[in-house]
Phi, psi and omega in degrees: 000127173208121184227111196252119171263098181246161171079003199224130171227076198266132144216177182256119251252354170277162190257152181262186188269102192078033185189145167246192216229150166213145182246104214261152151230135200221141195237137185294013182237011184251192142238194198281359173240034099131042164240121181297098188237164173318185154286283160343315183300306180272015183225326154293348192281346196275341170304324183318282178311345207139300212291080187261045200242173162323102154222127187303167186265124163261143199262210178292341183229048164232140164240151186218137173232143159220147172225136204248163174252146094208308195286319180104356170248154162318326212269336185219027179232155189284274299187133177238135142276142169235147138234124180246112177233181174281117189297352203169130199206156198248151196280185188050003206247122170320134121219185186275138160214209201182149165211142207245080168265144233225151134266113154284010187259143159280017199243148185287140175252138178261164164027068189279143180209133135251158196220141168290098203294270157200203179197168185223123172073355171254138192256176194241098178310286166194184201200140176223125321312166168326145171229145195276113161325099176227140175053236170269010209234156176244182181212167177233145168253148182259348188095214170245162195243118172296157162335133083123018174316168132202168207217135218204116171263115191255153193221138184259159171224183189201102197241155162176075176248172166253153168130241165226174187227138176196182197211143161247169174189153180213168247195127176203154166226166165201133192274143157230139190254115177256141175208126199258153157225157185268121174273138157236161178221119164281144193230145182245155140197169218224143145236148177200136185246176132196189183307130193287337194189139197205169145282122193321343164255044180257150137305139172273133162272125201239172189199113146260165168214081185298083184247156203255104168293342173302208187223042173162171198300138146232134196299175173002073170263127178233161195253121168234148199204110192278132153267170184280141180307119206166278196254152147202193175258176192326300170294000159101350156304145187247296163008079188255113199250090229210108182277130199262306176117228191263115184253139188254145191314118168126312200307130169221158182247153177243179163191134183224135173259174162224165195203151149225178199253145180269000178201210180237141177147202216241128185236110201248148169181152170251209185206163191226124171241158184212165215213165166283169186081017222041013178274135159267110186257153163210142183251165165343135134323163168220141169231131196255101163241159216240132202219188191183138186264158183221146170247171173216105187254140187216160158189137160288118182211186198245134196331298175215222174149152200268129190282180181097347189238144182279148174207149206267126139281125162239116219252154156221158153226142182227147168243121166287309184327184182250333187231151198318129159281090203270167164060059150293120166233153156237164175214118179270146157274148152287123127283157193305170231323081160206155170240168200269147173247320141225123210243149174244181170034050165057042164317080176277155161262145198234072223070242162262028175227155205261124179237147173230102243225117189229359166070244189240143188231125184273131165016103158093354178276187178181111200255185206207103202226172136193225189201122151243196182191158181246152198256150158255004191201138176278146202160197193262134148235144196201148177221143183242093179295091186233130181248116172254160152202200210272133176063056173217137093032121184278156172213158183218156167193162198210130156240161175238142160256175164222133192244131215238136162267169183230112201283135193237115176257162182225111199261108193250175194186118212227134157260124196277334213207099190218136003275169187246127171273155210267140197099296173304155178233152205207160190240145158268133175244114189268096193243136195243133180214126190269103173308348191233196212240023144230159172297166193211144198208158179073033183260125199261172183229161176184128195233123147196160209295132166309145186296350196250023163230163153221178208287157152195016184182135143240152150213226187127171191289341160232185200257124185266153190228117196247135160247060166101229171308333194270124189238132173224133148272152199271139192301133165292181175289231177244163204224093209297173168269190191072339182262166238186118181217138208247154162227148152215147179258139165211127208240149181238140192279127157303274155282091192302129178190171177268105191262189166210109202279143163247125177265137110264142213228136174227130170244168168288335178265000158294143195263336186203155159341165173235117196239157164177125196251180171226154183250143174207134181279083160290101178229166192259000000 
């Protein structure tokens, strides 16, 4: 490439974009203040001045000139030029030169171009970079230029003619000022759980979860929510209103009430969140359903019972309800004065009490227990059965025994004085003693005399009535057990013989008669 502009000064006369144009010329045998300085020279010069910029190193046979553009001062211009030539070059002879663009901005300079205006006796060999050929003139483009950049165009030249040789250039950039704004659009959507299955005093946890899926804020979001009739919250409202504010894109929130329930069934509801701007979410029904244990407690015993003999409670508990009884127990009492004798189903006793421990008892089960125990006396004994668990209702029940003694009469019958000479007399005593552990009453005696005795005396704990052979006492009161009550018959011998005095004895608790006789040896 060699392209020679001579003689010509043309320069270009549009103002460029952000910028206005100034056009340096430089001739190879000056610098820029038309004094021949050094390399060393020209690289102090800028220190001198001021020049507190960009200047390239020079060698011994280099000089440098610059301008800066737009203003011509540094201090208040985008762009510094350096053209750097050779003080003195042989004609015809190939050499080197340079152009040095500086950014003085702390800011990127755009579509930066500089251009060969023009030039006089020098031709452009070639350039790195390339350069575009316009018109008499080339021009180079640099692009952009970054903060405080710089960019260095090397040049082959020619000059030939003798005399000088010298180029003018000027310099331009143009900025464009862009400014973007962000469309966004914000989106809500809402989920919301709560307890699948509960107990009727349990808390419901009801849970939302608001989030903005969109691409920008939304504003005053609030979460609204009816429970269904039924459930409500501490404060007996069912109205759930919960101001969210402002969700920033992506952002989500949780939030949880708690509620119970007034009965038992199936509790259904969704829920809504909204936004400025008409936005709307609505979330999923939720379904609770909510049950409740119920118990039924019994016992069973036997009527009455002989004391001295154990006798059994036999306890039940059931859950009627629909829902889990947790923490089942029953507590039987001991009755006063009876001891426990034996527990079924790992029972303890806990004072005057039996405790049973039956943990959650599900819908519709049921167990089956008891207790026994010994009386020390005969009475009522009743035991009282009350069974709880959590959210249920206590239930009770009570049964009595009545435990009975059983009356042992003992009929004895002694003759004191045996054997007996006929003419002599001799006494029967006669002893009724009750061996068993109830009373016994009414018990009559009938005394009667062998033919070879006759009567001649009774007394005794009742009053006797003699008819010939026949002694009859009038029936006694009650006959406690352990006691013991006496009659005596006393009779005179007649005759000799092996006789026999006969008693019989009846009570009220006897079903038949008692007979005992005594032989007493009547001789002459």
């Amino acid at each position: 490439m060699r392209i020679g502009i001579k003689n010509t000064a043309t320069k270009l006369s549009a103002a460029m974009l952000l910028g206005a144009l100034l056009t340096g010329c430089t001739q190879t045998q000056t610098t820029s203040n038309d004094t021949e300085m050094t390399g060393e020279e020209a690289r102090s010069e800028s220190s001198v001045r001021g020049w507190g910029y960009y200047a390239p190193r020079l060698k011994s046979n280099e000089s440098a000139s610059r301008m800066a553009f737009p203003t011509g001062d540094a201090d208040t211009s985008a762009l510094l030029v350096h053209q750097v030539m050779p003080n003195e070059v042989a004609r015809g002879q190939d050499f080197g030169f340079s152009y040095h663009v500086t950014n003085l901005t702390d800011a990127e300079l755009q579509n930066v171009l500089l251009m060969l205006d023009s030039s006089n006796n020098l031709d452009v060999v070639k350039s790195e970079p390339e350069g575009n050929t316009s018109g008499d003139g080339m021009t180079w483009s640099l692009g952009d230029l970054g903060p405080r950049e710089t960019k260095v165009i090397r040049l082959t030249g020619n000059a030939q003619e003798v005399g000088t040789a010298s180029d003018c250039i000027t310099v331009s950039y143009n900025n464009f000022l862009c400014a973007n704004t962000k469309v966004v659009e914000p989106a809500l959507a809402l989920s919301k759980t709560a307890t699948a299955a509960a107990i009727a005093c349990d808390e419901i946890v009801i849970r939302y979860l608001v989030e903005n899926t969109g691409s920008g804020a939304a504003s005053n979001v609030v979460i609204k929510d009816t429970l269904p009739e039924g459930l409500a919250m501490s404060n007996g409202s069912r109205s759930v209103n919960i101001p969210v504010g402002t969700l920033g894109a992506g952002e989500s929130r949780a939030f949880e009430v708690r509620a119970t329930a007034s009965g038992t069934g199936e509790f259904s509801s969704g829920a809504m969140a909204s936004a400025d701007g008409g936005l709307e979410a609505e979330s999923d029904a939720t379904n609770t359903v909510v049950t409740k244990p119920e118990l039924a407690v019994g016992v069973e015993c036997s009527e009455d019972q002989f004391l001295g003999r154990n006798f059994t409670y036999n306890y039940s508990i059931e859950n009627t309800g629909d829902g889990v009884a947790n923490g089942a127990t029953a507590s039987a009492s001991v009755p006063q004065g009876t001891s426990v004798v034996r527990v079924s189903n790992g029972g303890q006793v806990q004072g005057n009490n039996v405790i049973w421990n039956f943990g959650a008892m599900e819908a519709g089960a049921s167990r089956d227990f008891s207790m026994t125990v010994a009386a020390s006396s005969i009475g009522n004994y009743s035991s009282s059965v009350v069974a709880n668990a959590e959210c249920a209702e206590s239930v009770s029940d009570s049964c009595r025994t009545e435990v009975k003694g059983i009356p042992a009469i003992l009929l004895e019958v002694v003759d004191i004085t045996d054997p007996v000479e006929v003419g002599q007399q001799t006494t029967y005593v006669i002893t009724v003693t009750n061996q068993g552990s109830a009373a016994d009453n009414n018990i009559r005696i009938e005394a009667t005399l062998p033919a070879e005795q006759s009567f001649v005396s009774a007394s005794g704990a009742t009053n006797a009535t003699a008819n010939g052979k026949q002694v009859s006492f009038a029936p006694s009161g009650s006959l406690a057990p352990g006691a013991a009550i006496t009659w005596r018959v006393t009779v005179r011998a007649d005759a000799a013989a092996d006789s026999r005095f006969r008693v019989e004895m009846t009570s009220a608790n006897l079903k038949s008669e008692v007979i005992e006789t005594e032989a007493t040896n009547l001789y002459e």
